[in-house]
C-alpha positions in Angstrom: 0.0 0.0 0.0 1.3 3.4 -1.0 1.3 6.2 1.3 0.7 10.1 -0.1 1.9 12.8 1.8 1.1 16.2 2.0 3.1 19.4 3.1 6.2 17.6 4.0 9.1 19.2 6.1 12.1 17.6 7.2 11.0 16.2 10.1 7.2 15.9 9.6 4.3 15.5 7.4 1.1 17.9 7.8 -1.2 14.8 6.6 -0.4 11.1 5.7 -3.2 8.9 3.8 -2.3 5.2 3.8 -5.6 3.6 1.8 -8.8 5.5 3.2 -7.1 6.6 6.3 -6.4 10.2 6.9 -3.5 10.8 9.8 -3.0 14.6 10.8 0.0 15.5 12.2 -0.9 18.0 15.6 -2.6 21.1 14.4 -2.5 24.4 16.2 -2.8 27.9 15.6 -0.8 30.0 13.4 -1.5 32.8 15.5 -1.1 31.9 18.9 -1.4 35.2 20.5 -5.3 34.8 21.3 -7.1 33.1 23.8 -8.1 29.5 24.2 -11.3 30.3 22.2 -9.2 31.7 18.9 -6.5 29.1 19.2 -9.3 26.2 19.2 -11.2 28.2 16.6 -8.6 28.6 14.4 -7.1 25.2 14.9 -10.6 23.9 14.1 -10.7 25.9 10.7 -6.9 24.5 9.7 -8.1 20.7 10.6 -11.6 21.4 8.3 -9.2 22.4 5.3 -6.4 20.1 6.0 -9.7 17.4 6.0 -11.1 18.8 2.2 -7.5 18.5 0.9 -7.4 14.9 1.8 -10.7 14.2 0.8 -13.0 14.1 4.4 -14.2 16.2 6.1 -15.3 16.6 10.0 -18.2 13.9 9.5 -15.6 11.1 9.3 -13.4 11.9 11.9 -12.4 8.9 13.8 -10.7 9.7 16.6 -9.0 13.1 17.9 -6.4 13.8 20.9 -6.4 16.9 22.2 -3.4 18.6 24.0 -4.4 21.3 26.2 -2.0 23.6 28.3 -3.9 24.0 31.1 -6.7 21.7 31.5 -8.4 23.2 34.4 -8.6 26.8 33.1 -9.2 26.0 29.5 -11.4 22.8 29.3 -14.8 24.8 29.3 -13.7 27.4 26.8 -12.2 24.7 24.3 -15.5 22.9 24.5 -17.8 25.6 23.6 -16.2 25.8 20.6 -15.6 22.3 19.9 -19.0 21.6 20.5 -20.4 24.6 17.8 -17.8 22.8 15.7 -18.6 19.2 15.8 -20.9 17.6 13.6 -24.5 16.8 14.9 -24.8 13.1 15.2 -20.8 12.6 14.4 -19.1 13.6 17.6 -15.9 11.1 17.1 -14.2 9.5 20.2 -11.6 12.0 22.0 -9.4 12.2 24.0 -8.5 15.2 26.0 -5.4 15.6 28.1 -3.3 18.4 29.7 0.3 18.7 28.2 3.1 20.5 28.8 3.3 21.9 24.3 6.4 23.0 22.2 6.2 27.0 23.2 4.1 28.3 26.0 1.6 30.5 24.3 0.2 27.5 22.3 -2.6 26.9 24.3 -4.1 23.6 22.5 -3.1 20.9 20.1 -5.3 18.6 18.3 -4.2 15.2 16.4 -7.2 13.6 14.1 -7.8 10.4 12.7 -10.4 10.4 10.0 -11.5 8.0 6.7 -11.1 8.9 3.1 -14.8 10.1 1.6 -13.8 10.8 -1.9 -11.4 9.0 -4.0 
């Protein structure tokens, strides 16, 4: 089985489809100077476009982990969004976890597991 790649660094892939499986590497903000509501928001919008470009989209999401940096202050605020976000009837299994992340103003980090829906 071959596997595509998409946006590839030197040490990382943004998206690797083996099959009908869609792997995304972590997404997070590009701007990480807002609060926990932009960075989910705008982390939300990357995963929805890195999703399209694979050929899915939010409805066949398997599986997401999500990094958060401070669980306790954050959680509640990450949810409202994520919940406006999710697909009704779809919500995919998740889990959710404090973590210390790579620079201290990214406030979440979200790794998604989804199926291929278009060939």
């Amino acid at each position: 089985m071959s596997i595509q790649r998409l946006h590839v660094e030197k040490r990382f892939c943004e998206v690797a489809i083996a099959g009908n499986l869609i792997h995304l590497a972590g997404q997070l903000a590009t701007d990480t100077s807002g609060d926990i509501r932009a960075q989910t928001q705008q982390t939300l919008e990357i995963i929805d476009r890195l999703l399209a470009e694979a050929g899915s989209d939010k409805h066949h999401i398997l599986s997401v982990m999500i990094f958060l940096k401070d669980i306790e202050q954050d959680y509640q605020a990450m949810n409202d969004i994520w919940d406006a976000w999710v697909a009704d009837g779809a919500a995919p299994p998740r889990t959710c976890v404090e973590a210390k992340l790579y620079a201290p103003e990214v406030l979440v980090e979200m790794t998604v597991t989804a199926v291929k829906v278009s060939a």
